[in-house]
N, C-alpha and C positions, 0 to 999 in steps of 0.2 A: 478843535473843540470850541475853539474861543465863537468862530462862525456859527457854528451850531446852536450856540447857546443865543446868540446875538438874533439867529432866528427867530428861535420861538420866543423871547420876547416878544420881538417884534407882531408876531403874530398875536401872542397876549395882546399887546396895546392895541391891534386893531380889533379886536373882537371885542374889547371894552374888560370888565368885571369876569373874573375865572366863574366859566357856566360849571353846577353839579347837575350830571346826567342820568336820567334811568335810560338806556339804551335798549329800544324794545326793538326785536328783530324777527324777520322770517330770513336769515341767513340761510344759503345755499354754501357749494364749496367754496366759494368764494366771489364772483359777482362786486356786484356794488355794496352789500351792507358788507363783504368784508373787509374790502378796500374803506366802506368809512369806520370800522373798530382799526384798522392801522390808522387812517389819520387822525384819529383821536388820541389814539394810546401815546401816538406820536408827539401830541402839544399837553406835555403834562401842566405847564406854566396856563394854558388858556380853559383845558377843561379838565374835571374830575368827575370819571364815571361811578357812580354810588352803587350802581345794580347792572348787572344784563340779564333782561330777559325774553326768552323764544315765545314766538306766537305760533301755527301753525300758518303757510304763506306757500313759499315754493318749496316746503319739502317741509316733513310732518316735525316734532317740536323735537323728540329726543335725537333724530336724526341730523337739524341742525343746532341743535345743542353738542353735536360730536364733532361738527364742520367748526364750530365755533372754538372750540377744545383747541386744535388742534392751529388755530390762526394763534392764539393766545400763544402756544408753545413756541412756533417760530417767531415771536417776538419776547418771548422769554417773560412773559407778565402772565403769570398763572392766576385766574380769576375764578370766582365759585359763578355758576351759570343757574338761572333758574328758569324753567317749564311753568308757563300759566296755562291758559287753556289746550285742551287738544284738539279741540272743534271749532269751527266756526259756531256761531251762536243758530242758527238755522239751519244754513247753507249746506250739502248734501253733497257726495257723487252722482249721486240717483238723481237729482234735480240738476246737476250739470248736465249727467246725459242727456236729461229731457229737456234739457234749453237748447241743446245742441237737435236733439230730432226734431224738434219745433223749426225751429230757428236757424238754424245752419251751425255751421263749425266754431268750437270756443278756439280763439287762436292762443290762447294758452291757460292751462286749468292748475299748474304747480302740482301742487300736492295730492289735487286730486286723480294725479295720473298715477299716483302711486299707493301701494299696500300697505296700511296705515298702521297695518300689524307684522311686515317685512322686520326681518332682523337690520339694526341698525349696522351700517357698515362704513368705514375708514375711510378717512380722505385721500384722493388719490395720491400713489406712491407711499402710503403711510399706513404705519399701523394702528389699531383701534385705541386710543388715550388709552382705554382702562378705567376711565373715569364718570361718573355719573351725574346728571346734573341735580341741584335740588330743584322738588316741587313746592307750587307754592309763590311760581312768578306775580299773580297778582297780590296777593297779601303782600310780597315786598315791596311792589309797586306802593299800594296804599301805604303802608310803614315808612317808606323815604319822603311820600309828600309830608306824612302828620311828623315825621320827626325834624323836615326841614320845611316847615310852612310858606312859604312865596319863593321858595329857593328852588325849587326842582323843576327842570326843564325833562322834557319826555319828547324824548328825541324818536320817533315812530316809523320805522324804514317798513313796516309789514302791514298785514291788514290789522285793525284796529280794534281785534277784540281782548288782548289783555286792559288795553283804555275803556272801553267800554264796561266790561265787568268791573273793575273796578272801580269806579262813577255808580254804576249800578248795588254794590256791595256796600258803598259810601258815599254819598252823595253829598256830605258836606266838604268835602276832598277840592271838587269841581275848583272854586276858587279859592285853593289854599295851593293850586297850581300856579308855577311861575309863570309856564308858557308851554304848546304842546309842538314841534316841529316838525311835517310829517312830510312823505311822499306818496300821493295818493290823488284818484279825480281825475276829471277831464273837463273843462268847464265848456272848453272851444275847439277840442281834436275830438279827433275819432277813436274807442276805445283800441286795447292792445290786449285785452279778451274776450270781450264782445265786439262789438263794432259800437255798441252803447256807451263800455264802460270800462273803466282803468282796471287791471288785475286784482290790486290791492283793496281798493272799493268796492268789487265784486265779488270777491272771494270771502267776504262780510260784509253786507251791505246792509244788514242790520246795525251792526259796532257801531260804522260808519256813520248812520245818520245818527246816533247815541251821542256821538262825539261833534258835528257839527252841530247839534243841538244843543250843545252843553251850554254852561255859564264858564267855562274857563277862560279867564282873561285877554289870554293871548294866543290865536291859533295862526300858525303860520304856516304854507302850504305850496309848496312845489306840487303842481300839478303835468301831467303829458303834452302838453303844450309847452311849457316851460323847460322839460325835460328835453323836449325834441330838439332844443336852440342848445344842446352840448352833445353833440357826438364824438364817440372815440370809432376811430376808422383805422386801418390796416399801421399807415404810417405813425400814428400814434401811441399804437399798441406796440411796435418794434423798437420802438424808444423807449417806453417802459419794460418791455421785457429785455434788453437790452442788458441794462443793468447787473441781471442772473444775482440777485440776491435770493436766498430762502422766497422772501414774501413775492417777490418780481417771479416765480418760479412757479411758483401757484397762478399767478393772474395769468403767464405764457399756457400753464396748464389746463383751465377754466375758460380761460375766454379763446382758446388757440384749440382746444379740441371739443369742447362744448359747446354752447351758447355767446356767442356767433359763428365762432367754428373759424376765424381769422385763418389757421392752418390750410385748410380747405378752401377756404369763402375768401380772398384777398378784398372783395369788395364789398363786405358784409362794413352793415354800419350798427354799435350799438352805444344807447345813449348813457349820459353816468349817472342818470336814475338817483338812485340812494345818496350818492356822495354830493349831490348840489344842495339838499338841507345841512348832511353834516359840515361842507363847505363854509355855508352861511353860518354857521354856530366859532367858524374860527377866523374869515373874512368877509364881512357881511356887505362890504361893499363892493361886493362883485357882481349884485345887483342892480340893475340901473333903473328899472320902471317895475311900478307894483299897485296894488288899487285894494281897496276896501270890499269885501263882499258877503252877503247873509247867504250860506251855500246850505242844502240839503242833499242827499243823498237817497234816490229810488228805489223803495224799501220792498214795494208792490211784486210779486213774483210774475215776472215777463218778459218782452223782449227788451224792456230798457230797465232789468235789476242791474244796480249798482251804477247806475249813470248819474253821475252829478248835477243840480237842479238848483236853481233859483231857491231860497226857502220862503213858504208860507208863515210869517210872522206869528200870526194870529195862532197858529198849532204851537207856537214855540217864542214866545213872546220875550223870557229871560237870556234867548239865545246870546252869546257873542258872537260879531263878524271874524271875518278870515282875511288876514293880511294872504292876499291870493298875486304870486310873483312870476309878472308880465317875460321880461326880458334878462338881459346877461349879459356882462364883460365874458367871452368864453374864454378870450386868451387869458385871463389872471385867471381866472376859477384853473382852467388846465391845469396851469403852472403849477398853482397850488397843490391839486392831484396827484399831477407828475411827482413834485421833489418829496412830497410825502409819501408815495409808494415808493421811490427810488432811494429813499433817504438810508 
């Protein structure tokens, strides 16, 4: 226990000041934004989450509002969940299809491969919570910034339309933000749903330029380039499953017979995506190169919607820049990963 404790301190001191988080997500069963609600829930001493709430991303909102349920339970931290939009603000099935007949094949569409009126169903091996989440995720959103003014960090694993509506609903909000920490963009790869454009960016690519556009003080930005420099590969994943805890049972579950398929695929590679922002919120020097940048977002309906762009100032003059994060210590980010999934 004594260990234990001696940790997260430790990890407090490095992360500076305890962050309060609204945790906006497009959770799946588990993936990367589940693995970062365990390593959060995991450093109570470095963060405290104020809200969670579902976007629609890789799987529609109430559905992972149920995936979400159910991480909460095997960690024994029962949390109220709350559903903002159910839509992208635009963005369509119908208009995926016809980017794809245009255009060629979306190499992955989330949610919109799925019936968005399908009964919501159980996490694997588990039964249905029983529980419902509240609606209403953007008004909480807006309620934690006005009731903690420069305090709230808006930690954003999914596409970026509960941020955007609510900037758009409240627009004095923008800088009463502390900081917005997202995963999201392509500045310098090639996308991972178009060949254009990042999932998250695409899948809203309205939100998206709402949000690079803002006046929010501080936006910080894991992009697919940056993503690509942390892979979890075969032997990696068997060290974490390894473990056979509840949550370790899930990830062998998820990532061993879904997405990457490790089970099947021994040479499948998939990156840690979501968990290198939440990373950064508990050791932020795992970071090593990083650069200043005025980014937009391609809002145009075509072959390069939701591709990340240079911004035109002059359309966006009160804009703030994007701490945009070059490189990476991979072995301390792992480690980190690791003992916190393991833990």
């Amino acid at each position: 226990m004594a260990r234990l404790v001696g940790a997260i301190l430790l990890l407090a001191g490095i992360a500076g000041a305890r962050e309060t988080i609204v945790f906006d997500t497009d959770s799946g069963v588990f993936g990367d934004d589940g693995a970062s609600l365990v390593m959060l829930l995991r450093n109570p001493a470095a963060v405290s989450i104020s809200a969670i709430t579902v976007v629609p991303g890789n799987v529609w909102p109430d559905q992972g509002a149920e995936y979400l349920f159910h991480i909460l339970d095997l960690l024994k931290r029962p949390m109220p969940v709350y559903t903002g939009a159910q839509t992208p603000l635009l963005h369509s099935v119908a208009m995926a299809r016809e980017e794809q007949r245009r255009w060629g094949p979306i190499a992955y569409s989330g949610a919109f491969a799925e019936d968005p009126q399908a009964a919501v169903v159980p996490a694997p091996g588990a039964k249905l919570s029983g529980r419902q989440p509240y609606s209403g995720g953007v008004e909480r959103l807006i309620s934690e910034i006005e009731r903690h003014p420069g305090a709230i960090t808006i930690l954003a694993l999914g596409p970026l339309t509960n941020v955007a509506l609510a900037l758009r609903l409240q627009p004095d909000i923008e800088t009463k933000i502390k900081q917005i920490v997202m995963m999201g963009g392509n500045v310098r790869s090639s996308g991972n749903a178009s060949p254009s454009a990042e999932f998250n960016f695409w899948f809203d690519a309205e939100a998206a330029r709402v949000v690079m556009r803002s006046r929010i003080p501080r936006k910080i930005l894991f992009d697919l380039d940056v993503c690509n420099r942390a892979p979890l590969r075969k032997a990696q994943f068997d060290e974490i499953a390894a473990a056979a805890t509840p949550i370790t049972e899930l990830f062998r579950e998820d990532y061993g017979r879904r997405y990457p398929g490790f089970a099947e695929h021994p040479t499948a590679v998939v990156s840690l995506w979501d968990a290198l922002p939440t990373a950064w919120l508990l050791d932020a020097g795992f970071v090593t190169r990083s650069e200043m940048r005025y980014l937009d977002v391609q809002a145009a309906w075509g072959r390069f919607y939701g591709a990340t762009v240079p911004l035109d100032r002059r359309q966006a003059p009160a804009a703030t820049p994007v701490t945009l994060m070059l490189d990476i210590d991979y072995a301390r980010v792992y480690k980190l990963y690791r003992d916190l999934l393991t833990q």
